[in-house]
BAFI-3210 file (N, C-alpha, C; in Angstrom, 3 decimals, decimal comma, padded with zeros to 6 digits):
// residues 184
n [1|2|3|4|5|6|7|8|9|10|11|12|13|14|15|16|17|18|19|20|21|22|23|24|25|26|27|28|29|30|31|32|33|34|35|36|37|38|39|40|41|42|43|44|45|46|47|48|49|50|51|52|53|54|55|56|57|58|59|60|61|62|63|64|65|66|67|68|69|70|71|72|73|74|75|76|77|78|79|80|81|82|83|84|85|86|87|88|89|90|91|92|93|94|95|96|97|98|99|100|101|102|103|104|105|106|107|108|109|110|111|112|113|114|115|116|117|118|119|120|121|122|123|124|125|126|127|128|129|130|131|132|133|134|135|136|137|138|139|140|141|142|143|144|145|146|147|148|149|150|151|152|153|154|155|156|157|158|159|160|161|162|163|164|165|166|167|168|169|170|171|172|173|174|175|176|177|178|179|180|181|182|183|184]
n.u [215,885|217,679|216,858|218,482|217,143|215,969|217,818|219,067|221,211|224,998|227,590|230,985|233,839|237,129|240,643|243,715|246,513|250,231|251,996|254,662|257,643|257,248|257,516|256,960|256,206|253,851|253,338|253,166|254,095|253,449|252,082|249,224|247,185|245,261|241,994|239,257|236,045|233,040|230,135|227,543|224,759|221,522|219,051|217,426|214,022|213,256|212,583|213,832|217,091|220,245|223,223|226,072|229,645|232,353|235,707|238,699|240,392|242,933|246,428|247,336|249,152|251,912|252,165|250,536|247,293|244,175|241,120|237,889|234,326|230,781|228,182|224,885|222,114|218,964|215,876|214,591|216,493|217,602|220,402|222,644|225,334|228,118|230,706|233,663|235,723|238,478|241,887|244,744|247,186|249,424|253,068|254,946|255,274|253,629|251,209|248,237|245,328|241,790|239,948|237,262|235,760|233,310|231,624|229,250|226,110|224,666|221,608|220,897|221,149|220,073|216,874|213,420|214,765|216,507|218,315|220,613|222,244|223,688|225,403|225,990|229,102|230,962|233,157|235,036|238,064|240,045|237,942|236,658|234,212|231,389|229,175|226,040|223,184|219,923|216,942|213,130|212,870|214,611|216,736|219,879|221,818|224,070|227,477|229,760|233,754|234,642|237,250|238,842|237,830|235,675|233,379|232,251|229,631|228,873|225,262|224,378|221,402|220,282|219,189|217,734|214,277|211,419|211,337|211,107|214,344|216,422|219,973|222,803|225,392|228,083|230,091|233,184|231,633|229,072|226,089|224,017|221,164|219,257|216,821|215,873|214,155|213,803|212,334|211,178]
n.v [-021,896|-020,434|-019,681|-020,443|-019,558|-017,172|-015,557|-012,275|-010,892|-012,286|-012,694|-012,637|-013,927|-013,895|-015,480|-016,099|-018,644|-018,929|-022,186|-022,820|-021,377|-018,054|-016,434|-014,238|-010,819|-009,758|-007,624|-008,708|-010,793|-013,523|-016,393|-016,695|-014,308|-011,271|-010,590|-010,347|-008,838|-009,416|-008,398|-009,246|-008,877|-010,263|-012,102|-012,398|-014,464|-016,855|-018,164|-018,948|-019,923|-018,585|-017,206|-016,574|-014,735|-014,341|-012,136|-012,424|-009,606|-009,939|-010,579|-014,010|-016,879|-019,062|-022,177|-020,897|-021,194|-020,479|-019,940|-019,615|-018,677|-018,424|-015,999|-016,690|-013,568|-013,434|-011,594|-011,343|-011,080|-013,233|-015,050|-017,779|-019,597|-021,235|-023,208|-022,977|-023,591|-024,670|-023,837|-024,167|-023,354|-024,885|-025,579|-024,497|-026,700|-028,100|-029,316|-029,850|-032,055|-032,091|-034,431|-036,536|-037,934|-039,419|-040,863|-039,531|-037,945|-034,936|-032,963|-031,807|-028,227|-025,917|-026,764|-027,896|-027,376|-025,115|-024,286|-025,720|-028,080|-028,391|-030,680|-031,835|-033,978|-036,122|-038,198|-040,524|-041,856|-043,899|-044,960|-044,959|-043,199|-043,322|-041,479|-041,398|-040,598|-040,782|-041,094|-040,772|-043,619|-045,022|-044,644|-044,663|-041,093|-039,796|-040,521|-040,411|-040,756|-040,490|-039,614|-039,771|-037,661|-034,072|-033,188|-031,163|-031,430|-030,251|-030,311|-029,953|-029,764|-029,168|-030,348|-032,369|-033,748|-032,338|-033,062|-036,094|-036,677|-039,219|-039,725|-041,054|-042,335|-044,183|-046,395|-048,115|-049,262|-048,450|-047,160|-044,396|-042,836|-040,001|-037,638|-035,629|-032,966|-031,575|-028,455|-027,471]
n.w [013,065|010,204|007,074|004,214|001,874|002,820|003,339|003,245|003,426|003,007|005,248|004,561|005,757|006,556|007,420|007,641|008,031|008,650|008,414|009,234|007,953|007,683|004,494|003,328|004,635|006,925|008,364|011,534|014,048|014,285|013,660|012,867|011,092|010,064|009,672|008,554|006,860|004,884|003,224|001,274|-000,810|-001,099|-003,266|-002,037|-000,684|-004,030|-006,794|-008,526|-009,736|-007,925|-007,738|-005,946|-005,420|-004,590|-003,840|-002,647|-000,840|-000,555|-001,411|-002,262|-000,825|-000,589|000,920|003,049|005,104|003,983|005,735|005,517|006,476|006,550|007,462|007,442|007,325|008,330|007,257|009,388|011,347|012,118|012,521|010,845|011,065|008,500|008,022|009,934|006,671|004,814|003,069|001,679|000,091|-002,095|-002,062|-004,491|-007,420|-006,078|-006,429|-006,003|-006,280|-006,119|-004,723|-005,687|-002,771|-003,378|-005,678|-007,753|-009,131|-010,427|-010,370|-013,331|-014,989|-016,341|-015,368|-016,525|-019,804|-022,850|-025,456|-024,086|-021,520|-018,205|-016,866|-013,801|-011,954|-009,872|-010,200|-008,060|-006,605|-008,069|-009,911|-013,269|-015,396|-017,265|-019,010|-019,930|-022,452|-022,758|-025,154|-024,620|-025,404|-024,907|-026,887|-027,272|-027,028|-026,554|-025,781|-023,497|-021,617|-019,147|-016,387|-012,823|-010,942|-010,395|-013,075|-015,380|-017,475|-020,730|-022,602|-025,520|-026,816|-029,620|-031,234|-030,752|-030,468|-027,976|-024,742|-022,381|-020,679|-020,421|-018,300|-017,496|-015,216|-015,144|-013,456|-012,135|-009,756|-009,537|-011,121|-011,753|-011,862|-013,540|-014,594|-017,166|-018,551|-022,139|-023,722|-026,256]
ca.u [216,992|217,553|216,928|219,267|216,216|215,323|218,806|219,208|222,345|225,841|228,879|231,898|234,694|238,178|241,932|244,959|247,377|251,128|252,397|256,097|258,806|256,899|258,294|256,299|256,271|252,859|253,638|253,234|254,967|252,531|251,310|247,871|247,017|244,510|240,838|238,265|235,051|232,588|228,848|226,931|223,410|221,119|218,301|216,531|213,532|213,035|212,698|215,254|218,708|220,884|224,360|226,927|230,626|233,197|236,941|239,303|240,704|244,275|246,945|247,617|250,456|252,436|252,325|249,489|246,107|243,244|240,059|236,368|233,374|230,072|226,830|223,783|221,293|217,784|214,644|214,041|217,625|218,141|221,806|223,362|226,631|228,549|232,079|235,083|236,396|240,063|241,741|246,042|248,266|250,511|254,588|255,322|255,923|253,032|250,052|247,072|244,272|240,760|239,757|236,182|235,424|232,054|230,649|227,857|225,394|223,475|220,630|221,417|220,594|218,846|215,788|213,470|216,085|216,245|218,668|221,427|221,999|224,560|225,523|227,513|228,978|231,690|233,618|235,831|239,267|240,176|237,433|236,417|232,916|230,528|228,165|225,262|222,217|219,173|215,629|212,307|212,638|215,927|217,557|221,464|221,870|225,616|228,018|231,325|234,219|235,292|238,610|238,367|237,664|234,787|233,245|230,805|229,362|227,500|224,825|223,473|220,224|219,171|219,196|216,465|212,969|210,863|210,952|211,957|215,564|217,433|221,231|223,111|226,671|228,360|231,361|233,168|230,850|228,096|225,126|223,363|220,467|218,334|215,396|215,405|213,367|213,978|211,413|210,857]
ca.v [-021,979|-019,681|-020,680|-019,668|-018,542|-016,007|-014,525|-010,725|-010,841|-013,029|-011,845|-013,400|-013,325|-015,012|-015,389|-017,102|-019,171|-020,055|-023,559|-023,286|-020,118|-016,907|-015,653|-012,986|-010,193|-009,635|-007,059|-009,634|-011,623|-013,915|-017,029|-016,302|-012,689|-010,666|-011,156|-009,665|-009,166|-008,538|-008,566|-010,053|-008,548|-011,601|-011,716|-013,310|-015,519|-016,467|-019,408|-019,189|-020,143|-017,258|-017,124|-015,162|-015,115|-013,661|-012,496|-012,128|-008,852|-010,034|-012,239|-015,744|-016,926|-020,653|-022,453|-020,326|-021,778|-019,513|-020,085|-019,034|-018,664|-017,604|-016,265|-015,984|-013,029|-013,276|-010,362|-011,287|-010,394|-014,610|-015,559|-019,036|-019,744|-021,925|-022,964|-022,699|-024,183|-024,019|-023,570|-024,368|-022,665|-025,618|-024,674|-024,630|-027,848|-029,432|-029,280|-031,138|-032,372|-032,479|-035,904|-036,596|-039,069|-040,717|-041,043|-038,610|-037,736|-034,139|-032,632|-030,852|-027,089|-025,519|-028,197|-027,707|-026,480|-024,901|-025,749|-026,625|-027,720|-028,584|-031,954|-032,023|-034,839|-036,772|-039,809|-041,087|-041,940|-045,398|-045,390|-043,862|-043,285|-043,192|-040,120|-041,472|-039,847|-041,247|-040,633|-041,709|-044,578|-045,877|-044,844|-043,922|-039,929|-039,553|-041,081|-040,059|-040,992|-039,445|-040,358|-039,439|-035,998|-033,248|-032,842|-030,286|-031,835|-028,979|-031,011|-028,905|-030,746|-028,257|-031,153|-033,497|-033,187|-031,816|-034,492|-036,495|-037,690|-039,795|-039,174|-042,079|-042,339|-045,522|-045,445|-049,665|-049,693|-047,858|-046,483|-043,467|-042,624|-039,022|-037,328|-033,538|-032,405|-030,066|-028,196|-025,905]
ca.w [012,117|009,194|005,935|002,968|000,896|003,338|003,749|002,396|003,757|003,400|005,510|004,206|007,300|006,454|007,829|007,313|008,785|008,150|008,944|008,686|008,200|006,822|003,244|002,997|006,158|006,834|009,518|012,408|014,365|014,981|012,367|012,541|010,855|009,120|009,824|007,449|006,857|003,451|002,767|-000,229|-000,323|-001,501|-003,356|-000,879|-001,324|-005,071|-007,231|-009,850|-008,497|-007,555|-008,152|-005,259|-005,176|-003,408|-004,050|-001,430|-001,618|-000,172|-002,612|-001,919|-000,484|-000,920|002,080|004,046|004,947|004,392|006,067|005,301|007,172|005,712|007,996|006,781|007,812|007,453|007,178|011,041|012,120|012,736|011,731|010,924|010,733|008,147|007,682|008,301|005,196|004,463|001,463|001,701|-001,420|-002,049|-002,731|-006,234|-007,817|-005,533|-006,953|-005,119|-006,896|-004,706|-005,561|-004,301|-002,163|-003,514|-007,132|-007,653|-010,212|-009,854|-011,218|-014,632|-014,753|-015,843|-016,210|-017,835|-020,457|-024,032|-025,866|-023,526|-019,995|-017,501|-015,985|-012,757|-011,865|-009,615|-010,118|-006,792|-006,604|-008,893|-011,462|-014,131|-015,619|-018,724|-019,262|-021,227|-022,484|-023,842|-025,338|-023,319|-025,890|-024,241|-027,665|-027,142|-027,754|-026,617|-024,348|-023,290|-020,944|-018,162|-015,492|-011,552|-010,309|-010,824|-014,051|-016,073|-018,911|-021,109|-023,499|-026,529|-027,522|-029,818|-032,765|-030,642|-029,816|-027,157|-024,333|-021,163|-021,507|-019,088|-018,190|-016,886|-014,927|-014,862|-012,937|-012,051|-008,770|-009,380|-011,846|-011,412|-013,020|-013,797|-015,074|-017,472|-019,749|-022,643|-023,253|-027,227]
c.u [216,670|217,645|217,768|218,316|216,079|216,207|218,551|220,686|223,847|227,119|230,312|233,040|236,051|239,530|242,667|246,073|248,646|251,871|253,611|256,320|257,659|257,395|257,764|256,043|254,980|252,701|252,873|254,219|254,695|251,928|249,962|248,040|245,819|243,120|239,892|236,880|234,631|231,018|228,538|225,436|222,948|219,650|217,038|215,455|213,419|213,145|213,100|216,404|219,312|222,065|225,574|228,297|231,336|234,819|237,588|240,352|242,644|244,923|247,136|249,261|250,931|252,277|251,325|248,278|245,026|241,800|238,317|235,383|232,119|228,688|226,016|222,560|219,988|216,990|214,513|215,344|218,069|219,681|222,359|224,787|227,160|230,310|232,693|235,665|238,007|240,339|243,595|246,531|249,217|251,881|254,321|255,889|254,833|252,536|249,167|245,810|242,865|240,321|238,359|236,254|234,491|231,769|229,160|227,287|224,060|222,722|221,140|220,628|221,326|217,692|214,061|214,817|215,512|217,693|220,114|221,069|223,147|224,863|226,549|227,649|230,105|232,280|235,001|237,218|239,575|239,238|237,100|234,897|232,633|229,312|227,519|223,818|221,272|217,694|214,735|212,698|213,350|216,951|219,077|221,565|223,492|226,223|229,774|232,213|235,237|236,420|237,654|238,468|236,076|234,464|232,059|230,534|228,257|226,697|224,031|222,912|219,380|218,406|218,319|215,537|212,809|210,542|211,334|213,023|216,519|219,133|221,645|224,949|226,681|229,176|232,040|232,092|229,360|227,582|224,564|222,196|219,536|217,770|215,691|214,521|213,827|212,403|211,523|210,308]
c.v [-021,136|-020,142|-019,738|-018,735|-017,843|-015,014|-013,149|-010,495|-012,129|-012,170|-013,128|-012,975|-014,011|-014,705|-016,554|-017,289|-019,613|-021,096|-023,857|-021,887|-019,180|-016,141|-014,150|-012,069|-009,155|-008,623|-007,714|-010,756|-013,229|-015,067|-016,703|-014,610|-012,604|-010,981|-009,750|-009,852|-008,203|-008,549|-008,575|-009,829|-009,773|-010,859|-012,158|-014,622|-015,896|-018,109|-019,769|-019,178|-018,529|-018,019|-015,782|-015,885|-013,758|-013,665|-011,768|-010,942|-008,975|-011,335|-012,967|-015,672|-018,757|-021,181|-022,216|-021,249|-020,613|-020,143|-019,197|-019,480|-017,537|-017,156|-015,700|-014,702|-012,965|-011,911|-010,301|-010,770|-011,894|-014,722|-016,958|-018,759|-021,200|-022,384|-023,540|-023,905|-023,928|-024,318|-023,453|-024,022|-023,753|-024,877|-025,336|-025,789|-028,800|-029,274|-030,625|-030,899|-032,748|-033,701|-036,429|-037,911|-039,934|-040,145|-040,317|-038,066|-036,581|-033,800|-031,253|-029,666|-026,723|-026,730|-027,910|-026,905|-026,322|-024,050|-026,678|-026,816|-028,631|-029,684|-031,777|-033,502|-035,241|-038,189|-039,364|-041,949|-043,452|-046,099|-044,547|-044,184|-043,213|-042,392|-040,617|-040,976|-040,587|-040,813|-041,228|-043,078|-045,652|-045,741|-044,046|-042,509|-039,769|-039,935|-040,795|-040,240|-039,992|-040,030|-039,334|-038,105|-035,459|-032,937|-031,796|-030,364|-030,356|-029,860|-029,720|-030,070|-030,204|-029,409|-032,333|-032,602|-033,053|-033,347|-034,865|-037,129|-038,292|-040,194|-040,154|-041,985|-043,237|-046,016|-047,769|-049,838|-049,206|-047,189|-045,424|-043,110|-041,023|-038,080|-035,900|-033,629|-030,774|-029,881|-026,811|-025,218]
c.w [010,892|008,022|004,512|002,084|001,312|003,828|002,868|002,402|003,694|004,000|005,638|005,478|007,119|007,096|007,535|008,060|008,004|008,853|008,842|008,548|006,871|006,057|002,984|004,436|005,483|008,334|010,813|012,843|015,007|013,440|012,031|012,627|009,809|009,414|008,896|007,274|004,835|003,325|001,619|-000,270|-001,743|-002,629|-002,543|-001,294|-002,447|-005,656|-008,419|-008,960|-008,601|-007,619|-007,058|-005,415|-004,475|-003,943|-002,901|-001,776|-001,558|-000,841|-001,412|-001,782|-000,249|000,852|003,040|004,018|005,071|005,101|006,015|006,217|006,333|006,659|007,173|007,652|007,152|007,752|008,580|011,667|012,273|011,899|012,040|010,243|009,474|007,998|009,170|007,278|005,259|003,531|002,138|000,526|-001,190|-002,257|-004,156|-006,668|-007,341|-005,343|-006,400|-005,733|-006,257|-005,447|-004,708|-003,877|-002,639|-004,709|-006,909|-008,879|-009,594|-010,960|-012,143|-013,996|-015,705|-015,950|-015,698|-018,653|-021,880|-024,472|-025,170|-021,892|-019,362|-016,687|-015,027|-012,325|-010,968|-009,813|-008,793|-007,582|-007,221|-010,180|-012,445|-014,545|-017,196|-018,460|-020,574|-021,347|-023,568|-023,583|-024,847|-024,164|-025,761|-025,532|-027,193|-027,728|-027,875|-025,709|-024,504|-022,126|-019,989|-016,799|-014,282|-011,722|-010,740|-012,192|-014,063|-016,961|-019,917|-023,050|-024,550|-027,348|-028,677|-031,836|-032,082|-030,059|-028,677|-026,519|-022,938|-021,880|-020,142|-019,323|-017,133|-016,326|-014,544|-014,906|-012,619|-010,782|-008,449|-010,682|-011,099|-012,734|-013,217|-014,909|-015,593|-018,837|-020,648|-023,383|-024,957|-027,251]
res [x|x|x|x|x|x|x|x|x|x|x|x|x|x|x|x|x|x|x|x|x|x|x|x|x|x|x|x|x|x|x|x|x|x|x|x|x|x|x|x|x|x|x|x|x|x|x|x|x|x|x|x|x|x|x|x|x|x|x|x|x|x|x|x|x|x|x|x|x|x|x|x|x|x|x|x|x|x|x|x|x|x|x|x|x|x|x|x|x|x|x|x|x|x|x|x|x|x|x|x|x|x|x|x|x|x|x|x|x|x|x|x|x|x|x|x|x|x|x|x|x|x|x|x|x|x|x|x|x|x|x|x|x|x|x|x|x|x|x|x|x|x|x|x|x|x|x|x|x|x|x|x|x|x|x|x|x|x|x|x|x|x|x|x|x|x|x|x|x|x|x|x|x|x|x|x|x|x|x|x|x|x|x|x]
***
């Protein structure tokens, strides 16, 4: 199996489907059209995160479903596959909100950090949460409320000391608890 760190290579591959009467004439006669390909040269192994994206070079369309697929190639020639993913353009007026499924609490980044750093976080569909942050000493630094969906909290610590600090989510069914250090 191929391991993401050791890719050099990503080849992005996507198409789209429409589900209902085609507004747009996509010279076909045929719902499924267009297949594409792109490459993403990596930096391969390394131990700072990496950062790739991808834009599709063809507009969006209401109604269509696009689909993604991503393989990876490694230094040996091995390739894994990931995907497909899909991705639906609602019609206008009807807007869909991804709403995650499970309450989640990830690891900030950067961490170590200086002087800010990044909380990701989920809350699930019916509760809402509390984003709290405190010093090894258990003292309260900052806490703030957050409703369902995906968040990105961005903490600028540059007004406390050098330290461990623990980062708490605490959602009606669940705590979460973790570990960063900033670091002057």
């Amino acid at each position: 199996m191929n391991s993401i760190l050791d890719s050099m290579i990503f080849i992005i591959s996507s198409s789209i489907f429409c589900d209902g009467p085609a507004t747009v004439n996509l010279g076909t006669s045929e719902n499924y059209v267009i297949l594409t390909k792109a490459g993403i040269t990596t930096t391969g192994t390394t131990s700072q995160p990496s950062f790739y994206s991808f834009i599709d070079e063809y507009e969006v369309y209401e109604s269509f479903t696009y689909w993604y697929w991503i393989e990876s190639i490694s230094n040996s020639g091995e390739t894994e596959s990931f995907g497909p993913i899909s991705l639906t353009i609602p019609s206008e007026g009807n807007n869909i909100h991804e709403i995650p499924l499970v309450t989640e609490l990830h690891q900030n980044f950067p961490n170590p950090f200086n002087p800010s750093t990044l909380i990701s976080f989920n809350i699930k569909e019916n509760e809402k949460g509390i984003l709290s942050i405190y010093n090894i000493k258990g003292q309260l630094i900052v806490t703030d409320e957050f409703e369902t969906g995906r968040h990105y909290y961005t903490w600028d610590a540059r007004d406390q000391a050098s330290g461990v600090y623990l980062y708490k989510l605490k959602t009606n069914n669940d705590t979460k608890i973790m570990k960063m250090l900033l670091v002057k």
